[in-house]
C-alpha positions as CSV (number, residue, x, y, z in Angstrom):
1,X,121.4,119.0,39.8
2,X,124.1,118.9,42.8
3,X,122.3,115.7,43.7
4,X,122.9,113.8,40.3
5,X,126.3,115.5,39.9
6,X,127.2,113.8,43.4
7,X,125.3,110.2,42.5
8,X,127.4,110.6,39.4
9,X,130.9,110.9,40.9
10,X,130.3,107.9,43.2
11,X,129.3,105.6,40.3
12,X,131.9,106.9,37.7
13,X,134.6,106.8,40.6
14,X,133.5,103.1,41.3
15,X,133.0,101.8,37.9
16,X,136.1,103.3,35.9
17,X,138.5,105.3,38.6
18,X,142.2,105.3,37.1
19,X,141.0,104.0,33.5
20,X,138.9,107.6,32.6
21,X,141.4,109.8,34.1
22,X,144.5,108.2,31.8
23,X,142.0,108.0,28.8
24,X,141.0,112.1,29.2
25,X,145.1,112.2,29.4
26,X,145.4,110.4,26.4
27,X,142.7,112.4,24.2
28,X,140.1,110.0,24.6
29,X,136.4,112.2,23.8
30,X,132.8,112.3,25.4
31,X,132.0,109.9,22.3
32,X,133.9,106.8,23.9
33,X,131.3,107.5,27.2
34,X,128.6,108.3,25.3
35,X,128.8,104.5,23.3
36,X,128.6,103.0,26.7
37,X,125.2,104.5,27.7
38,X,123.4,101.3,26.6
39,X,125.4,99.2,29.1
40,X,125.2,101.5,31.7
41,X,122.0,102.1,31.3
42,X,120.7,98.6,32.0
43,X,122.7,98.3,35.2
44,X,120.8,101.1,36.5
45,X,117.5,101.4,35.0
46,X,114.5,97.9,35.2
47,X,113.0,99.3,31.4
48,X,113.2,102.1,28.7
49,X,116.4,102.4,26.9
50,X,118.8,105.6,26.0
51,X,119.3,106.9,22.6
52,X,122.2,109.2,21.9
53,X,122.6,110.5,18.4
54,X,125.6,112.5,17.0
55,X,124.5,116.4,15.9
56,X,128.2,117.4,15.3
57,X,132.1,116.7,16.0
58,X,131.1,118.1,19.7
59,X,127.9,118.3,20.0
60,X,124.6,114.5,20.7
61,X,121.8,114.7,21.7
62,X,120.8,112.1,24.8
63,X,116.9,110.5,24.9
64,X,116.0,108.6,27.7
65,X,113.0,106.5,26.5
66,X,109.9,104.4,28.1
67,X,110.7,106.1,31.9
68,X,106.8,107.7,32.2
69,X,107.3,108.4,36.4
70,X,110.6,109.9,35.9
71,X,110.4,111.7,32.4
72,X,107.5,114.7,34.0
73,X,109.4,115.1,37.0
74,X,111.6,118.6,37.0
75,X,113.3,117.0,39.9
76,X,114.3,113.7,38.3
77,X,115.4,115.6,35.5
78,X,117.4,118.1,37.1
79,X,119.6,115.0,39.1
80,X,119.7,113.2,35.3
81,X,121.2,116.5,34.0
82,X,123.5,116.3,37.0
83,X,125.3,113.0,36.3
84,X,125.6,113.5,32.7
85,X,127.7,117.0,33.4
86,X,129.7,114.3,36.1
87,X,130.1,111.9,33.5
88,X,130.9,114.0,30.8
89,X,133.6,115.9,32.5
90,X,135.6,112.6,32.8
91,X,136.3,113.0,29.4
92,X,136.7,116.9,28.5
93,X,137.1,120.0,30.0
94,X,134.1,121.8,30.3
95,X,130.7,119.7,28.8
96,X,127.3,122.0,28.6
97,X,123.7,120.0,29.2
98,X,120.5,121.8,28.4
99,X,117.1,120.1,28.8
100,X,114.9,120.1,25.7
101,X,112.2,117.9,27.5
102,X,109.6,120.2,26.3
103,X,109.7,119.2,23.0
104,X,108.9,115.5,23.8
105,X,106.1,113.3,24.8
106,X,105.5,112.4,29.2
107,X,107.7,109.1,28.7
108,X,110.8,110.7,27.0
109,X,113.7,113.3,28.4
110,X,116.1,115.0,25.8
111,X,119.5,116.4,26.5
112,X,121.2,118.8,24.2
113,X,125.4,118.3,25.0
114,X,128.1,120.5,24.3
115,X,132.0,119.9,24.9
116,X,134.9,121.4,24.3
């Protein structure tokens, strides 16, 4: 998880820097990040796609679809829990990520989120 987490910081640093930290400033939510999964997905993924649905004011749950190598791989989804506490914390104070790959098929993770 320490992996991703670090992966994480380098992209988000690179990608969005100044522009996150004034947006978190400013109010902005995990839902502004969250709508840009789609396009950060396809600048780092050849295949699958992410879905990210909305449970409650705080609270999505993240599918990462069509990735059969990665998706059985404890490893791989420790490191893809990782970035998404990185990335989340850009835009609140404390974010929660529990893995609910169980419930799926071999070619699907699930995320749970949490923010406040």
């Amino acid at each position: 998880m320490q992996i991703g987490r670090a992966v994480s910081s380098r992209v988000n640093e690179g990608l969005l820097g100044t522009a996150v930290r004034i947006a978190k400033e400013a109010g902005v939510t995990p839902w502004l990040g969250l709508a840009y999964v789609p396009k950060g997905w396809v600048r780092l993924f050849q295949g699958g796609a992410p879905a990210v649905y909305k449970l409650g004011p705080k609270e999505a749950r993240y599918e990462a679809h069509g990735i059969p190598d990665l998706a059985r791989i404890p490893y791989y989804r420790n490191a893809a829990r990782g970035m998404i506490l990185a990335s989340g914390e850009l835009f609140c104070e404390r974010i929660y990520v529990r893995d609910i790959t169980t419930v799926t098929s071999e070619t699907v993770i699930r995320f749970r989120l949490m923010w406040a």
